[in-house]
C-alpha positions as CSV (number, residue, x, y, z in Angstrom):
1,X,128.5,79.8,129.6
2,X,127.7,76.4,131.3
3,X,124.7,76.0,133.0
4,X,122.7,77.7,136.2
5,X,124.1,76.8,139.1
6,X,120.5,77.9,140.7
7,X,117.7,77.3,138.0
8,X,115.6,80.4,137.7
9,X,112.3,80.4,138.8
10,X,109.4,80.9,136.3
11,X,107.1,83.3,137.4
12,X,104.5,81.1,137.7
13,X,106.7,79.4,140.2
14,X,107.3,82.7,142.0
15,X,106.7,82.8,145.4
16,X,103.9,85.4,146.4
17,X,106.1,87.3,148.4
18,X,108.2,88.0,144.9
19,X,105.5,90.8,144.2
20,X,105.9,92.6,146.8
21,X,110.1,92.2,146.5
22,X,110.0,93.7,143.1
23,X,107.3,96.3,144.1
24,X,110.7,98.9,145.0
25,X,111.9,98.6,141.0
26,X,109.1,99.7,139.4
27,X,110.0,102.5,137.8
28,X,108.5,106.0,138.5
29,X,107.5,106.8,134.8
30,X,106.9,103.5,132.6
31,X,109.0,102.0,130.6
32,X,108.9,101.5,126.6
33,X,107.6,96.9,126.2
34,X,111.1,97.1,124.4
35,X,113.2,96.7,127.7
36,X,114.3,93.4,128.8
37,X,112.6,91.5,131.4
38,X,115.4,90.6,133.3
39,X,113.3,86.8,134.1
40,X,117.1,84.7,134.6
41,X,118.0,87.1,137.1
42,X,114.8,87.8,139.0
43,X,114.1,84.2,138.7
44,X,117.6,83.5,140.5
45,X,116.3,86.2,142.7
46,X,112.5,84.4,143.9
47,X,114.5,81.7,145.3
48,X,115.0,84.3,148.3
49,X,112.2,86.8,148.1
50,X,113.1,88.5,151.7
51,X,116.8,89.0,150.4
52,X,115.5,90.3,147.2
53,X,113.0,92.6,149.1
54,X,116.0,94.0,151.1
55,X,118.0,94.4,148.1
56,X,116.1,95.6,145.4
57,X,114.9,98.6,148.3
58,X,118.1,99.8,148.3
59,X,119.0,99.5,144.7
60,X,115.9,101.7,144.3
61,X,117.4,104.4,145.6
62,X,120.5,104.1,143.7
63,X,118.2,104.7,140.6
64,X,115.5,106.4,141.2
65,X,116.4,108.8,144.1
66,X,120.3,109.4,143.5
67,X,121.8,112.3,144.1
68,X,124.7,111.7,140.9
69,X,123.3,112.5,137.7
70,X,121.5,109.5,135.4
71,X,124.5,109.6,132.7
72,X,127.0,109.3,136.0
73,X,124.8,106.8,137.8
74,X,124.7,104.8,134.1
75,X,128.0,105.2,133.4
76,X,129.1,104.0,136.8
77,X,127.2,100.7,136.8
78,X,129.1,99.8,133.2
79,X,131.8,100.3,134.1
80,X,131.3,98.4,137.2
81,X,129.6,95.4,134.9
82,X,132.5,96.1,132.9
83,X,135.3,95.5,134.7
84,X,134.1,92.3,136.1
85,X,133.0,90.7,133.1
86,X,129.3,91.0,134.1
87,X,127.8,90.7,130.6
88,X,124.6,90.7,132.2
89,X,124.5,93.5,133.9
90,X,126.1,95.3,131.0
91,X,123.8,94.4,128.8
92,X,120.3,95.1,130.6
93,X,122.3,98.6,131.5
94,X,122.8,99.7,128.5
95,X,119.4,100.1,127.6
96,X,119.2,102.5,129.9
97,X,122.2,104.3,129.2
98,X,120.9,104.9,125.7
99,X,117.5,106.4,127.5
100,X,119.7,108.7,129.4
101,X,121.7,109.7,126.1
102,X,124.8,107.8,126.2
103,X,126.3,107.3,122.4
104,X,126.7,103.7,121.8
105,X,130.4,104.8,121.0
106,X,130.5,106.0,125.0
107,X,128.6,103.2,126.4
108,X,131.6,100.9,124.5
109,X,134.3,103.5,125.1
110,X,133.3,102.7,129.2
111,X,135.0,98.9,128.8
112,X,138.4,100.2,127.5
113,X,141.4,102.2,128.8
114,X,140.0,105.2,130.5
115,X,141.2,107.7,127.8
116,X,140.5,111.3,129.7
117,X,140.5,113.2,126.2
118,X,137.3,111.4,125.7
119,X,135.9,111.5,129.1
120,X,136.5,114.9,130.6
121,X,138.3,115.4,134.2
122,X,134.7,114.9,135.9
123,X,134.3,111.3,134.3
124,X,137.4,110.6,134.4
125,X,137.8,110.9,137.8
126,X,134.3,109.2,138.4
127,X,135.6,106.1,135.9
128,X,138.9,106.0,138.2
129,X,137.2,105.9,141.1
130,X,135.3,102.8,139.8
131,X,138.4,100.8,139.1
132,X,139.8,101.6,142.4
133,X,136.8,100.9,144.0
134,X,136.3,97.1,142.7
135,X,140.4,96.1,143.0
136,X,141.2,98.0,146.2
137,X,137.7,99.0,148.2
138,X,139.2,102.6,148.3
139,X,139.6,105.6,146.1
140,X,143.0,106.9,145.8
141,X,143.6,110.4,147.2
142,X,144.2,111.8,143.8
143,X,141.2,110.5,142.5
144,X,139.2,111.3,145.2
145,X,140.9,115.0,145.4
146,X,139.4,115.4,141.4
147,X,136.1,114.0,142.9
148,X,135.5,116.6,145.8
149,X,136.1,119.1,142.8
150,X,132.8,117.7,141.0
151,X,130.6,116.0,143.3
152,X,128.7,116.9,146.5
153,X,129.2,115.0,149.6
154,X,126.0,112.9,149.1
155,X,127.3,112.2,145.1
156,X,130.2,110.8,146.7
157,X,128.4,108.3,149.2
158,X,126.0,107.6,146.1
159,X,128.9,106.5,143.9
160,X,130.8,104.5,146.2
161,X,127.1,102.8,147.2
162,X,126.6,102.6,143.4
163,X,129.6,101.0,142.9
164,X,129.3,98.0,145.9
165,X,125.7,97.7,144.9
166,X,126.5,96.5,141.2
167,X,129.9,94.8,142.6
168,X,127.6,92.6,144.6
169,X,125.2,91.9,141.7
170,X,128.3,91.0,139.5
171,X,129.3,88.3,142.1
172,X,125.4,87.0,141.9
173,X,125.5,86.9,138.3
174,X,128.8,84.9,137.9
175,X,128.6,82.8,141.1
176,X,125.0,81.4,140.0
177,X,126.4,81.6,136.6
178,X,122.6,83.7,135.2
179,X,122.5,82.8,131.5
180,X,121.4,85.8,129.5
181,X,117.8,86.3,128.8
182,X,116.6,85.7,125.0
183,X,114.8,89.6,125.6
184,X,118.8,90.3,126.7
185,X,121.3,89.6,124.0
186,X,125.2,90.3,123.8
187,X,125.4,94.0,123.3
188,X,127.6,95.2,120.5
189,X,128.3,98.7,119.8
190,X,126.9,98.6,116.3
């Protein structure tokens, strides 16, 4: 990858107002040191800390007080990160997809051909839905028929919100061309 676009901030460089801009991600129950840091993004992200304040808000809600389960929340935003090349957000996702028990088989199975004799109509249909979501901006009726079997009216709101969330984070990550943390390597399924 060539280089930033936007250089990311150190935090020591980090406006004040950063703090309180991250303040929405903390997680309710702490996380293991092991996780990545996530600094090349959220260094990107201190060059606009009211934007980031706005943002990460509502990206706290998509996982912390969702109404779709953590393995559909998880495997949403890979497949999202997935189908736009966004090896960033793949990567620092599937750390948390292994917390929420995804196989590493799965959480590699989510880049590839949906094969529904792996997935199951449920995440099938929420897989589909993805796809549709990031090349048309719609569900098809026979996806979204399969999803009204499954999900609850506020699931379906979460997902497509889900889905636009990380869509939008994809397009950050590629248009300021964020270079992968050192704490954030390539993931591989082995």
């Amino acid at each position: 990858m060539s280089d930033p676009r936007l250089e990311p901030l150190r935090p020591r460089e980090w406006p004040p107002e950063m703090r309180a801009a991250l303040a929405p991600l903390t997680p309710p129950t702490p996380r293991a040191p092991d996780h990545p840091k996530g600094l090349n993004l959220l260094g990107t992200f201190a060059r606009h800390p009211a934007l980031t304040a706005a943002y990460h808000g509502f990206v706290a809600h998509l996982l912390y007080e969702s109404t779709l389960t953590d393995r559909q929340r998880e495997l949403t935003i890979l497949r999202v990160a997935g189908v736009r090349g966004a090896d960033y957000e793949f990567a620092q996702h599937v750390v948390l997809a292994l917390d929420v028990g995804l196989t590493r088989d799965e959480i590699a199975a989510v880049r590839g051909d949906i094969d529904p004799n792996r997935w199951g109509s449920s995440e099938t249909a929420l897989l589909s839905a993805v796809d549709e979501l990031v090349n048309d901006a719609q569900v098809s009726e026979q996806t979204y028929q399969a999803l009204v079997a499954e999900l609850t009216d506020q699931q379906l709101l979460d997902l497509v919100f889900t889905v636009g969330a990380y869509d939008l984070l994809a397009m950050v990550l590629h248009t300021f061309k964020v270079q992968l943390d050192d704490d954030l390597l390539p993931w591989s399924p082995s």
